[in-house]
C-alpha positions in Angstrom: 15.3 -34.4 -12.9 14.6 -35.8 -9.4 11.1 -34.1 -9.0 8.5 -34.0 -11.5 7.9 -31.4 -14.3 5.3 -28.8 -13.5 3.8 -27.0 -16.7 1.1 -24.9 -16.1 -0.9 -23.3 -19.1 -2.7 -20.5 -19.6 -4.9 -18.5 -21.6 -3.3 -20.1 -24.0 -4.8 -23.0 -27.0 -3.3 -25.7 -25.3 -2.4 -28.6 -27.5 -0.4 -32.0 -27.0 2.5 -31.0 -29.4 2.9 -27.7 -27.1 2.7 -29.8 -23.9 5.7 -32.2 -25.3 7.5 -29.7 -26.9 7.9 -28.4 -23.4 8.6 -31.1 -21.7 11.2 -32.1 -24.3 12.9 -28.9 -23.7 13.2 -29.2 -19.7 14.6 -32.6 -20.7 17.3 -31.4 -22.0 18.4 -28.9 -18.8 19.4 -32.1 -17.8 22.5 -32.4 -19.8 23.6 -28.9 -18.6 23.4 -29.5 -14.8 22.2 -33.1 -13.5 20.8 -32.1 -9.9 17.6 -30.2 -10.5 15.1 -31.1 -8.1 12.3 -29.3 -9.9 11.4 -27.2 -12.6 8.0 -25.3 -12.8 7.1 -24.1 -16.6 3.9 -21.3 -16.6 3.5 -20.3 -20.1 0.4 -17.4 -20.6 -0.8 -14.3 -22.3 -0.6 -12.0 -20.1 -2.6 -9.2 -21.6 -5.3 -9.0 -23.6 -4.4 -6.1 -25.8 -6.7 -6.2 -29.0 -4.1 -4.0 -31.2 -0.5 -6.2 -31.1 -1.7 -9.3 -31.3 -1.1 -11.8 -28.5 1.9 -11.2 -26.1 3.4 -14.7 -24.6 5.2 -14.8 -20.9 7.4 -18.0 -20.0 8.4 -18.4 -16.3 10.8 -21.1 -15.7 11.3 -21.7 -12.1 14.2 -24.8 -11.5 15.4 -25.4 -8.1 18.8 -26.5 -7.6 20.3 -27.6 -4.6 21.2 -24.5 -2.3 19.1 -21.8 -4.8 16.4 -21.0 -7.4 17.0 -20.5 -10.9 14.3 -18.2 -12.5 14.2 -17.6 -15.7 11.0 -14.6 -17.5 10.6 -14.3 -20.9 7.6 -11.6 -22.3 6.9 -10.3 -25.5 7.4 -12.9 -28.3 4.6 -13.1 -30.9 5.0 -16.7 -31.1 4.6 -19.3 -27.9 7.3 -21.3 -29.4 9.8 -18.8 -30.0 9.0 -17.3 -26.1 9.6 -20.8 -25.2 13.3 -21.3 -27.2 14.0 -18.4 -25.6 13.2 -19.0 -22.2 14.7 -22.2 -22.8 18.5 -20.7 -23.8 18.4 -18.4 -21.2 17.7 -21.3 -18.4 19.9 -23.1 -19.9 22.6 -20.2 -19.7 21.9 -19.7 -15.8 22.3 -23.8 -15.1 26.0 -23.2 -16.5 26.7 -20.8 -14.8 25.5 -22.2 -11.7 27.3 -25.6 -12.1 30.3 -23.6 -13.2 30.4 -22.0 -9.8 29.5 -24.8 -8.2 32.7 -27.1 -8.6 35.0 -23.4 -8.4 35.3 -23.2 -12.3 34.8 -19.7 -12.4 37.4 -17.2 -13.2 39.5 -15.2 -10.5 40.5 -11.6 -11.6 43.9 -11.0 -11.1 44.5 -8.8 -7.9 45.3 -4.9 -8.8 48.7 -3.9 -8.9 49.4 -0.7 -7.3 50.6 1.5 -9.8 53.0 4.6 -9.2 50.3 7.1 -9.5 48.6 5.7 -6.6 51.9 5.7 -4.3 51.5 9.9 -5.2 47.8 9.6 -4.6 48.3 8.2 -1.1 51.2 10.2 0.0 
């Protein structure tokens, strides 16, 4: 990563082993798409609601040259399993922007007009 890692906390028991668990995560974006320039992590409960049990929200904001890749997980019970997959699904958008990026994405074939549109048309 170019820029810095920004992780932002809250309401939530922050701990060192959640902090480097996070940051060993955006780590590895890395090996999907080398040119991030930043990558903003805000993990929180979002709700207090007494009767479910705590509700986690990831945000994963990573800009890439040219666009923003934002990635919103809610609704996982545990703050590690919001953050795996928050994680996959960044890591799923970074492909798919590098894919496009060097023209690696698949072209549909062009329609072939078929005889039944020659009748439609005539």
């Amino acid at each position: 990563m170019q820029l810095p890692l920004q992780i932002t906390i809250r309401d939530v028991d922050h701990s060192e082993a959640l902090a480097t668990h996070i940051r060993d995560k955006a780590k590895k974006l890395d090996e999907f798409f080398d040119h991030i320039m930043s990558c903003r992590i805000v993990v929180e409960v979002p709700h207090k609601r007494h009767h479910q049990g705590k509700q986690f929200n990831v945000r994963i904001d990573i800009g890439v040259p040219g666009s923003e890749i934002v990635v919103n997980r809610d609704h996982a019970e545990d703050v590690y399993v919001a953050l795996h997959d928050a994680f996959d699904a960044a890591k799923r958008q970074l492909e798919n922007y590098a894919r496009k990026l060097h023209g690696n994405v698949k072209a549909h074939k062009p329609k072939r007009p078929s005889a039944s549109d020659d009748i439609a048309a005539g």
